[in-house]
N, C-alpha and C positions, 0 to 999 in steps of 0.2 A: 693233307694239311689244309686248313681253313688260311685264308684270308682275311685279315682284320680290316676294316675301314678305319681310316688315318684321320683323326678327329682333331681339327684344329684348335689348339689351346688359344689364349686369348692374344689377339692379333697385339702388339703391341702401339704399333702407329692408330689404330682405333681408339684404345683407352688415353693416347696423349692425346689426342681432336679433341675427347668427349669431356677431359678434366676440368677445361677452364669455363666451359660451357657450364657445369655443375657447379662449381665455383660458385657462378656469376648469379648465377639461383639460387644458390643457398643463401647469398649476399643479400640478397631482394629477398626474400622470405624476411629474414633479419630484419630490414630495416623498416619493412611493415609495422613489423608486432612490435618491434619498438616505439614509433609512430605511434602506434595504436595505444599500447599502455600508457604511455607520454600524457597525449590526450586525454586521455580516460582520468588519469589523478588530475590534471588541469582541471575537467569539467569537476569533477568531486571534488575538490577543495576549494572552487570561486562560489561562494553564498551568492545566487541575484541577488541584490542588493538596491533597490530601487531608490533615487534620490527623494523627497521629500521638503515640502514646505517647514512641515514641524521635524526642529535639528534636532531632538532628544531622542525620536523613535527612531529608526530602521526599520525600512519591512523587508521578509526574507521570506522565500516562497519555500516553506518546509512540507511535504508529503503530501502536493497539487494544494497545500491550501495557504494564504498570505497571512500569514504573523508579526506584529511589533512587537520589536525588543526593543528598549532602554539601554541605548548607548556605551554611557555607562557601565552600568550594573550586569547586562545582559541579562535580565528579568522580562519577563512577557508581560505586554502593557494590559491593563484589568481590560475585561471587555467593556464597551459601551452596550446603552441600552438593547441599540435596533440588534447587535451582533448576538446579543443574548436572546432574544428576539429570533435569530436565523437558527441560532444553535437550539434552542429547544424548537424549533416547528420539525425538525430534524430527527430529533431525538424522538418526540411523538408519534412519528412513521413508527421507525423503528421498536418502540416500547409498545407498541398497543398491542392489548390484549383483547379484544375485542373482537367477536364471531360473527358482530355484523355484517350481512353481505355474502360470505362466505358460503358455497357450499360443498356439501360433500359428494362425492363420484362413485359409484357404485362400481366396479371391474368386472368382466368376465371370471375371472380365476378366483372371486371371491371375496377380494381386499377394495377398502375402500382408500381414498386419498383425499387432498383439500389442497389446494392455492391459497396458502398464507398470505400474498399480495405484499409480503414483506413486514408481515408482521409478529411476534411471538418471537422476537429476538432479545440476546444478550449483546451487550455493547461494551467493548472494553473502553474505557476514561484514563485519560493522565492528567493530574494535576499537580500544580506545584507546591510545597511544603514549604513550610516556615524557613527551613534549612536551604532551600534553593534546588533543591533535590528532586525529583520527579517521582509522585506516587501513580502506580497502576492500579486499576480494580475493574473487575465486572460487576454491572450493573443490570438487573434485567428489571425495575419499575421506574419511573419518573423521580419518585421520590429521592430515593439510593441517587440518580443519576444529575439531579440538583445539590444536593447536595456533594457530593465527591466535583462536580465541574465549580463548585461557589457560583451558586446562580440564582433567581428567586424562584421558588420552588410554585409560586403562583403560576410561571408561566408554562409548567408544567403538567396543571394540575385539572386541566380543563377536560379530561375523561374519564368516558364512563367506567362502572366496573364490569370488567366481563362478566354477558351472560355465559351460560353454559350453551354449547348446543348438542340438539338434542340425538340422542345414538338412533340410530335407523338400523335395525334388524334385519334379515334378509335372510 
C-alpha cells in the first residue's frame, strides 16, 4: 500500500487575516477611479473661459486654439483683419503646390521619393451656415479654402502655379 501525502486544504485562520486586508484594496482601488472620473467630466465640462475688457465676446480656448463667441447668441465673432491675415499665411503652407526647391531621391531598390516640406495638402474647413450649424469640407487650393472660411480670397491668392517637375529616368 502507497502512502498519500496529506495536502493541507485552505487553512481557515489565513483566509480570515487576508479578507479585510483585500477589502481595504479593493476600497482604494474604488475610490481612485472614482476620483478620477469625478475629475475628468469636471475638466470636460468647465470651457476656460477668459475674463475680457469687451462684455459681449467670451473667448474659449477650443482644439489648442482661442475663439470669440457672442455671449448672447453663441455665434463665433467674424474674424478681424490681422486674424484673417494669420489664417491664410497658414493655409498657404499647407495649400501649395509648388515643386520649387524640392528634390527628388534617387533609392537603391530603385524608387525614388520627395520631402513635400509640407506641402500638397488637403485641409479640412468648418464654417458656420446661415442656420448656426457647422459646415465641413475639404479643400485642397486657396480658392475652395477662402471661400468655404469667408475670407478675401486676395490674401490667398498670392501663388504661383505649380510648375511641373521634371521625371528623372534611371
Amino acid at each position: 500500500m502507497k502512502k498519500r501525502k496529506k495536502t493541507k486544504k485552505h487553512d481557515s485562520a489565513t483566509t480570515v487575516r487576508r479578507l479585510p486586508a483585500l477589502i481595504a484594496l479593493a476600497a482604494v482601488v474604488l475610490v481612485i477611479a472614482a476620483i478620477s472620473a469625478v475629475s475628468r467630466q469636471l475638466v470636460a465640462e468647465t470651457p476656460s473661459v477668459q475674463p475680457e475688457n469687451n462684455k459681449k465676446y467670451m473667448t474659449v480656448k477650443v482644439a489648442g486654439q482661442e475663439v470669440q463667441i457672442d455671449r448672447q447668441t453663441g455665434k463665433l465673432k467674424p474674424l478681424s483683419a490681422q486674424q484673417q491675415e494669420e489664417l491664410a499665411t497658414g493655409l498657404k503652407k499647407m495649400l501649395n503646390k509648388s515643386a520649387d526647391g524640392l528634390t527628388q531621391v534617387q533609392h537603391e531598390d530603385g524608387s525614388t521619393s520627395m520631402e513635400l516640406n509640407g506641402r500638397f495638402r488637403n485641409v479640412v474647413v468648418a464654417s458656420e451656415t446661415e442656420d448656426g450649424s457647422l459646415s465641413m469640407s475639404c479643400v485642397d487650393n486657396p480658392k475652395a479654402a477662402a471661400s468655404a472660411l469667408g475670407i478675401d480670397p486676395k490674401l490667398l491668392n498670392d501663388q504661383k502655379p505649380a510648375p511641373t517637375v521634371p521625371q528623372q529616368n534611371y
